[in-house]
N, C-alpha and C positions, 0 to 999 in steps of 0.2 A: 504415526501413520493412521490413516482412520482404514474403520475394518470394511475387510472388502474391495478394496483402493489398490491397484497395483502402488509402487513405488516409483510416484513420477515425480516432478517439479511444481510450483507452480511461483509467478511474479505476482505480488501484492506491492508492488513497490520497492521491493528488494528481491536479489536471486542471487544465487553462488551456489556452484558443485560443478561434477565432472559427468559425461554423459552428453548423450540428445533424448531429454526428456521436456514437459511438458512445464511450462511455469506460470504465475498470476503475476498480473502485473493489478496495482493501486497503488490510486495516489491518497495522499490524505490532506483533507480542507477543514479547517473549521468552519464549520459556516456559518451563516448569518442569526440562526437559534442560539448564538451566544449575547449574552447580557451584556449588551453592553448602552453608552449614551451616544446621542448624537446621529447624523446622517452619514458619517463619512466610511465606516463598513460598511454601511447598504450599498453605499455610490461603490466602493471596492468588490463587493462581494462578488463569488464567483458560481455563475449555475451549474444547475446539474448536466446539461449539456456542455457547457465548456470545460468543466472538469473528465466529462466522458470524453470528449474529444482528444482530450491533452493525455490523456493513459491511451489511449489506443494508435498515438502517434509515436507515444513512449512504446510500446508493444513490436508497434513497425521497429523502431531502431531497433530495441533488444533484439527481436527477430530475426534483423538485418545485420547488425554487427557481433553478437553475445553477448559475451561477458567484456568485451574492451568497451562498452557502454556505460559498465558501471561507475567509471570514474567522473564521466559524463554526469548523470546520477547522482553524484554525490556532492560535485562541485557547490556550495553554496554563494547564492548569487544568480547562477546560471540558469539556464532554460526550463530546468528540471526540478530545484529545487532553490525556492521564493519565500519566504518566512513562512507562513503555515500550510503552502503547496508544496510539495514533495513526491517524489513515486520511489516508490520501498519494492523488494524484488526478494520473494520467501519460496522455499519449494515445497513442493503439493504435500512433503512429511511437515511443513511446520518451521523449516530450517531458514532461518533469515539470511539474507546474503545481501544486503545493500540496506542500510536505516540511515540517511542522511543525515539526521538531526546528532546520532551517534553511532559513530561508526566503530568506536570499540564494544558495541554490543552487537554487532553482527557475529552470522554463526552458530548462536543460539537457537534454542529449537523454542518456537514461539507457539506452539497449539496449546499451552493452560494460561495466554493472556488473556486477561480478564477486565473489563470496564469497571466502574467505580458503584456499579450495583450489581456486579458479579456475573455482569453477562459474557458468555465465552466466546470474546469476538475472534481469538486466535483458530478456534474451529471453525467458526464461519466466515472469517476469510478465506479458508484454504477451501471449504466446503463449496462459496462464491465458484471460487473457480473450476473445482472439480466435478462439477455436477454443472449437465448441460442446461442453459444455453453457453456454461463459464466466464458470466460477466454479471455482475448486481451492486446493488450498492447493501454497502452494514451501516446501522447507524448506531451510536451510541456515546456515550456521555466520559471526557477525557480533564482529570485534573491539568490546569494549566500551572505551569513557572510563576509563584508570586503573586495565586490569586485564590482569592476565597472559596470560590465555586466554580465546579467544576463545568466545562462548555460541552455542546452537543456538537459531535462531528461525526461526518459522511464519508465514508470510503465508496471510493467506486475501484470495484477488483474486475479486471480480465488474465485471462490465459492467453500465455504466450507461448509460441511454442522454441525450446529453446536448443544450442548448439551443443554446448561441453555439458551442462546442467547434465 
């Protein structure tokens, strides 16, 4: 929990617990600062407004439904989560409750995850959101699956506010 901080929620793209507390919602994008050849990620890439659009549409449902969202959420494929677009759902201690990419590591308390130059983005995503306006983006540098170097990616976290959480 960070000091000072009641014990709320927050959605980063994941969320899970019991309560009406407050959660961060992000998605996460790699975007187009990864190395790569060719034109055809630029023509795919996705901006920073349309990825802020797409978490705050995500925030509306969680908002609107809670937690029977999450499956939503998780579906890969689906509206929510697209190979490297996703929205993950953490609470404001750090507590992951939704990681699409794997979902048997939900639950986990995520505040000492750390980027690949040891920046603590697990603080500063909950941080994003707990701290007003409760919406920003983090950026930082993420090993990929079966590749040499590691890419630069963008979250964009809001708060949500949430039902059982």
């Amino acid at each position: 929990m960070l000091k000072g901080k009641p014990a709320r929620m927050r959605t980063a793209g994941s969320i899970h617990a019991g309560g009406a507390r407050r959660v961060l919602m992000s998605a996460v994008l790699t975007m187009l600062l990864v190395v790569t050849t060719g034109v055809t990620q630029a023509e795919t890439a996705v901006s920073h407004e349309q990825l802020s659009a797409f978490v705050k549409q995500a925030v509306h449902k969680l908002s609107r439904e809670g937690d029977a969202a999450f499956e939503d959420f998780r579906r890969r494929g689906g509206e929510w989560f697209q190979g490297d677009r996703y929205v993950f759902v953490w609470g404001l201690d750090g507590t992951r409750y939704v990681y699409p990419p794997d979902p048997a590591a939900e639950g986990r308390n995520m505040l000492g995850l750390r980027d690949i130059n040891d920046k603590p983005i697990g603080v500063w995503f909950v941080e994003q959101a707990a701290t007003e306006p409760g919406h920003g983006w983090v950026h930082y540098q993420w090993p990929r699956p079966n590749e040499l170097f590691p890419s630069w990616k963008s979250t964009y976290i809001e708060r949500a506010v949430g039902h059982r959480w």
